[in-house]
C-alpha positions in Angstrom: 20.3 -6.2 -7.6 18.7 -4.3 -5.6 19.9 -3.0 -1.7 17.0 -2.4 0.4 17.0 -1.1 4.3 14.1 -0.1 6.0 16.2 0.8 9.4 15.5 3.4 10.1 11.9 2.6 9.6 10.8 5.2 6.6 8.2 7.4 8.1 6.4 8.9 5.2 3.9 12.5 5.1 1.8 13.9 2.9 -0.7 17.3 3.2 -2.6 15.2 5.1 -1.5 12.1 5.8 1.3 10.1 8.0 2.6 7.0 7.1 4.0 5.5 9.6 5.7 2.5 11.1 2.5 -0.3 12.8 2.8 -1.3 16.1 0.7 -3.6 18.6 -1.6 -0.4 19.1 -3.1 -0.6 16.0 -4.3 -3.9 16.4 -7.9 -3.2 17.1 -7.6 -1.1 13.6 -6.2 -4.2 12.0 -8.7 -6.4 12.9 -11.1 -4.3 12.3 -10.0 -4.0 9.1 -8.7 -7.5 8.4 -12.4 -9.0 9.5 -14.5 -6.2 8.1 -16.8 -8.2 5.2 -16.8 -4.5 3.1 -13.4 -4.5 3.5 -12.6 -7.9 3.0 -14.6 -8.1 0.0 -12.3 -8.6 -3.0 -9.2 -9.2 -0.9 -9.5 -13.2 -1.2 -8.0 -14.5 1.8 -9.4 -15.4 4.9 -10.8 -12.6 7.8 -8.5 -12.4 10.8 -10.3 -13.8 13.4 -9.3 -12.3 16.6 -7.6 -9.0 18.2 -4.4 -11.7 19.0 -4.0 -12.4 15.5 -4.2 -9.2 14.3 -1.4 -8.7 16.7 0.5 -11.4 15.5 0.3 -10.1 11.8 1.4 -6.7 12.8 4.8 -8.7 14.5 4.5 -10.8 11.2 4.8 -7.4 8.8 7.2 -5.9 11.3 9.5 -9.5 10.6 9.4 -9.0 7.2 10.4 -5.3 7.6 13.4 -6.5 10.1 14.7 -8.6 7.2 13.9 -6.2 4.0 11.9 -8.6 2.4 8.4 -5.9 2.8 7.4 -2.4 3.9 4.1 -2.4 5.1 2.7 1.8 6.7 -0.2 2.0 8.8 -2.1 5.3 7.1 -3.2 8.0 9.0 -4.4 11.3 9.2 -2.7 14.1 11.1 -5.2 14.9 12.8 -6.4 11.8 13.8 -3.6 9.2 14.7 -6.2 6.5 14.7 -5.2 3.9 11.5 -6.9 4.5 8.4 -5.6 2.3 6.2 -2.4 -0.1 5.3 -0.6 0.0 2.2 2.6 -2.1 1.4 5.5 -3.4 -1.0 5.5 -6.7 -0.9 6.9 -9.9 -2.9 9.8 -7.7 -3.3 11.6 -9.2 -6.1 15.1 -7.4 -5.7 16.9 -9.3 -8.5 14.0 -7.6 -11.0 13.6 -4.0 -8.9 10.0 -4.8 -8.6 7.5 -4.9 -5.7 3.9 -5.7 -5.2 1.9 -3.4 -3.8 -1.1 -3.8 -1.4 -3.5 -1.4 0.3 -6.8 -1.4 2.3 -8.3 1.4 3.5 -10.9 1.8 6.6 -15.0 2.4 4.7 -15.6 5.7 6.4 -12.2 7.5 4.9 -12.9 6.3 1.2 -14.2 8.3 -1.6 -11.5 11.0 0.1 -8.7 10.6 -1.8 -6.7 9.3 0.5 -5.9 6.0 -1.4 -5.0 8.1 -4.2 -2.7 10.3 -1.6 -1.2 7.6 0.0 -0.1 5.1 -3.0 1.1 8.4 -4.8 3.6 8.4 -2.2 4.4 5.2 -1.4 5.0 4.7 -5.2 7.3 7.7 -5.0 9.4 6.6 -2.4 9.1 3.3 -4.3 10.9 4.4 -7.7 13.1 7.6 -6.6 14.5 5.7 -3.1 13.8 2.3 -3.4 15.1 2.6 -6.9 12.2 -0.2 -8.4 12.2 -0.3 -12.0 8.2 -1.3 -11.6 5.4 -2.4 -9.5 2.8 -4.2 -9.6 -0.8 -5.0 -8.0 -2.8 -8.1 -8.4 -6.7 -7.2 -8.0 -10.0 -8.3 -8.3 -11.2 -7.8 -11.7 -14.9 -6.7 -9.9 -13.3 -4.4 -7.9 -13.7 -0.8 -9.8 -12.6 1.0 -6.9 -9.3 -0.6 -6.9 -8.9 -0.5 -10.8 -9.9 3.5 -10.8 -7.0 4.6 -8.0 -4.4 2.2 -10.1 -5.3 3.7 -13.4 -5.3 7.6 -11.8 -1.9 6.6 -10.8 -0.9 5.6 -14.1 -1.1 1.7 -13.8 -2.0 -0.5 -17.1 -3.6 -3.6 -17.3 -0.8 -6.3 -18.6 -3.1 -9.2 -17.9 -5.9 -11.0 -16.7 -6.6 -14.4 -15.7 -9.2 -16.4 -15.8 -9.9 -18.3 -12.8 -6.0 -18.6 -11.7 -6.8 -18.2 -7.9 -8.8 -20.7 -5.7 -10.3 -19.5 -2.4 -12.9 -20.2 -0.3 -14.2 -23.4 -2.5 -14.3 -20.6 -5.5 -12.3 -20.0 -8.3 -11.6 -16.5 -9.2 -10.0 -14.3 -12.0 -7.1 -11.8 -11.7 -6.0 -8.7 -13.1 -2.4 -7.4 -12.7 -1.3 -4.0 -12.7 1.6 -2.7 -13.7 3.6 1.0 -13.6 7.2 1.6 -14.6 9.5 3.8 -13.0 9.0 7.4 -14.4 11.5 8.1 -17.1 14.5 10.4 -15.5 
């Protein structure tokens, strides 16, 4: 089984990125980001309706972080500390080594390669410290954005479901993602 400790918090960089720890700060970001309907568009849960609750979900990530059950980073650019994105491992599965991972980045720094950038990272702190034998992301079959940055990072599709998620008086299909640990 797997034995997970994000204390210290695991600040994360890249050429040009930091990936770093959230805090109440980034709330405006988060809401932003959270209530955005570009951003929001193939996420399938519901906007975040307020600066307070996007407060309360940063405490919410920061809980699940506290009890290593989730990682989530707040994405920036080095030079520009305002947050760019947020990409996580959730649903960690620690009797499996496998995570979940999530993402959404802010409309003005896509098309950059910074989701590619950052989930290359993540991913590789993932499998070489975390020690996960795979992860997985569950997506929007529409969204081709999503589909392109897990397939450049070496994701297959293992399945797809046909209306296996209800939201918003719709039902909707899935497709889930999945990379193995890189052979040693």
């Amino acid at each position: 089984m797997l034995d997970i400790n994000f204390d210290p918090f695991p600040l994360l960089t890249t050429e040009r990125l930091i990936l770093r720890q959230m805090n109440p700060g980034d709330a405006k970001e988060v809401y932003f980001l959270r209530s955005d309907d570009e951003v929001m568009t193939y996420v399938g849960r519901p906007k975040c309706p307020s600066i307070e609750e996007a407060v309360k979900w940063i405490e919410m990530v920061e809980d699940s972080r506290i009890k290593n059950e989730g990682i989530t980073w707040a994405i920036t650019l080095k030079n520009e500390p305002i947050l760019a994105g947020i990409f996580s491992f959730w649903k960690i599965d620690k009797e499996n080594y496998r995570a979940e991972a999530g993402y959404i980045l802010h409309p003005s720094h896509q098309k950059k390669g910074i989701a590619n950038e950052a989930l290359s990272t993540m991913l590789h702190y993932g499998f070489h410290t975390l020690k996960f034998h795979s992860v997985e992301a569950n997506i929007d079959p529409e969204n081709r954005a999503s589909q392109n940055l897990l397939e450049r990072n070496g994701f297959i599709r293992e399945a797809y479901f046909k209306e296996n998620f209800f939201f918003d008086g719709k039902f909707y299909d899935s497709a889930i993602y999945s990379l193995l640990a890189p052979v040693k």
